[in-house]
Phi, psi and omega in degrees: 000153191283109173293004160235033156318106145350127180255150176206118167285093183280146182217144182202163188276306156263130179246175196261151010271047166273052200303312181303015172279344193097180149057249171296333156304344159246002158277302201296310188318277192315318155311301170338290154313329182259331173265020162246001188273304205260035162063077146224155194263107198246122148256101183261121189260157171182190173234188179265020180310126169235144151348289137228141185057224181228180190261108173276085148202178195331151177292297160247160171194157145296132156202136167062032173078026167248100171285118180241189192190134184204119215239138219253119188281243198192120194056035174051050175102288204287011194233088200317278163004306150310309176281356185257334154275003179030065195251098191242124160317314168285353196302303172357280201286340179304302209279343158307301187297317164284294191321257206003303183274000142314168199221315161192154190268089199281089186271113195281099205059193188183013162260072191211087189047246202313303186308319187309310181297337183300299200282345165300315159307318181282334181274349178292324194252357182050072162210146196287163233209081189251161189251123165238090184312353176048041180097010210266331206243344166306149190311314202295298180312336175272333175306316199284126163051051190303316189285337167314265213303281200321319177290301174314323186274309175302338175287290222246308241248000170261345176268314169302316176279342192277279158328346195269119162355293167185183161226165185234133165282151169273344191196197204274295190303284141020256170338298162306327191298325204279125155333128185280311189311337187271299233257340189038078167075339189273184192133112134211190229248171165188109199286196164292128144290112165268156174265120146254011211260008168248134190268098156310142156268080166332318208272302187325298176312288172313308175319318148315306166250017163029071180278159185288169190296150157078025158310160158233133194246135147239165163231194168191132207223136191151183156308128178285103183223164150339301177271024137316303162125028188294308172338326186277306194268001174251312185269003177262353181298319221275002153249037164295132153316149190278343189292349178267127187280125102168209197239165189238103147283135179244083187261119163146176182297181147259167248201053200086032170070003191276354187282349174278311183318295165327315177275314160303359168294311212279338129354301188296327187248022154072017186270015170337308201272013175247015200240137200238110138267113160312317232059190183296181166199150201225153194034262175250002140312293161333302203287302174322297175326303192297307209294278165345341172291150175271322192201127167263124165292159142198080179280060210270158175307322165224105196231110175269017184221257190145041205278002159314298189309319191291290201348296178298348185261298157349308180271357207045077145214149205278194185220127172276120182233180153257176185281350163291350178304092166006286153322323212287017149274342180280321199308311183296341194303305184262025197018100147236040210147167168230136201250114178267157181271174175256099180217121172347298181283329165308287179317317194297318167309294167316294148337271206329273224271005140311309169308341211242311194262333210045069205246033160330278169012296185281014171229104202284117190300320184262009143288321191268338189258000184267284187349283164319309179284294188328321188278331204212062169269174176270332194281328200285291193316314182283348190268330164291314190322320194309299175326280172322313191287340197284329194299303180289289151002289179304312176296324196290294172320310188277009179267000000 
């Protein structure tokens, strides 16, 4: 390795194989991996925090050229508040030991602890900072427990966000949404990095779950949480003709108690014999899941990426998302998909006539997954991350 390697610290409340944060754990992973690939000296400070309970394994190790260190939250698992906070008695002195050798500090989301204290240390120790809020700063996140995050962004979150070198955004939309007062002009975009390199077995995945011929299966795949968009898309099924063949998969965890909510719905609009629960599902399975989808949904409230959506594009299968969706100018940019407003009826409206027309048909799977790789690889993505971090750095020295 190049000993005048870029040094670079990430620090995030949660790491992989703590997959049941959703999401950004395999984003943040794939960056991580992908900026060590191209010679960056990558350190992920983080705790062992799950969903429930914890990740049992070493405090540090290597993988894929990443030192990672991960520090044991308090009561082992058993106290949820801790684990959604990553309230790790060692973390401190870890984030004492690493800031310092660092060259710049990548902090990952920020209603968190773990982020207040990173950036209070980097300003302490005058070393740079960059906040990649991960959706956090978007209207639908801010809106949520509005009055708390106001107190909090005026206490705290204007001397911390005010201090960060700069921030990275996943997309455009993203970008606009974040308070300008907050962000004072600065932002730039880079999108979420995916792994392609495992090929679903479509067939496996049907076979499993033998659905009857000429079904058209959709899913939506992620945290069973609120803002998925369940509200939306459980009541455009029950008005689907029963004459129409097909199935909803619902792949992923719940999320807070939010999958009771989901089953009284799904009770309520009578769609029992159309709803599939996977549960999570991890590696080629997963991937057997997108490739085996006729359509992926993601009628969600907010999103600020999406990584579900590439994922699935990955596999050549196209995607129904809502507009609240991040992506959806590349999608329509690059017609892979069809992008709905959140409105029932529109969904309900869409379903039908795919169920009704079959209109698979019009998207060539292996259009759609040269499309995805071209856009999002890991290598591409970690090699703009470089580019950036080099910018700030530089600006930082010539200043």
């Amino acid at each position: 390795m190049d000993s005048n390697a870029i040094r670079i610290l990430m620090i995030t409340t949660y790491f992989q194989p703590a997959w049941s944060w959703g999401g950004p754990m395999r984003s943040i992973w794939n960056l991580a991996r992908g900026l060590a690939s191209q010679a960056i000296r990558v350190t992920v400070l983080t705790t062992n925090a799950k969903q429930h309970g914890i990740i049992n394994l070493p405090r540090e190790r290597f993988e894929e050229g990443v030192k990672i260190i991960m520090e044991k939250v308090l009561g082992k698992g058993k106290y949820p508040m801790a684990n959604r906070f990553g309230i790790a008695p060692g973390l401190l002195k870890s984030m004492l030991q690493e800031i310092r050798k660092a060259d710049l500090v990548h902090i990952d989301y920020f209603w968190s602890p773990v982020a207040l204290i990173a950036t209070w240390l980097c300003r302490i120790y005058k070393v740079l900072y960059l906040i990649s809020p991960r959706g956090s700063l978007q209207e639908w996140g801010l809106s949520q427990k509005r009055f708390k995050k106001a107190i909090f962004l005026n206490i705290f979150g204007r001397t911390q966000f005010h201090g960060a070198a700069d921030f990275l955004f996943t997309t455009n939309q993203e970008r606009k949404e974040a308070p300008a007062w907050l962000i004072n002009e600065r932002g730039f975009i880079v999108s979420n990095s995916i792994d392609f390199a495992v090929k679903g077995d479509g067939e496996r995945f049907r076979e499993k779950y033998q659905p009857l011929k000429d079904t058209v299966l959709f899913g939506i795949v992620g945290r069973i949480h609120k803002k998925k968009g369940f509200d939306i898309i459980i009541p455009a099924l029950s008005e689907i003709s029963k004459n129409l063949k097909l199935k909803f998969f619902i792949i992923g965890n719940d999320e807070g108690g939010y999958k009771k909510v989901v089953d009284r719905m799904v009770q309520q609009y009578g769609v029992a014999d159309r709803i599939v629960f996977t549960g999570i599902l991890k590696g080629k399975e997963l991937q057997d899941a997108y490739a085996g989808l006729d359509f992926l949904v993601l009628p969600s409230y907010s999103e600020n990426f999406g990584n579900v959506v590439i994922e699935s594009l990955g596999q050549g299968t196209p995607v129904f998302i809502s507009d609240n969706v991040a992506l959806k100018e590349w999608i329509l940019q690059n017609e892979v998909g069809i992008v709905l407003p959140l409105d029932i009826k529109a969904w309900m409206q869409a379903i039908r006539e795919i169920c009704e027309n079959g209109k698979k048909s019009e998207w060539s799977p292996e259009r759609l997954a040269m499309l995805a790789k071209d856009s999002f690889s890991i290598e591409k993505v970690a090699r703009l991350m470089i580019r950036e971090y080099r910018k700030i750095i530089s600006s930082s020295d010539n200043s």
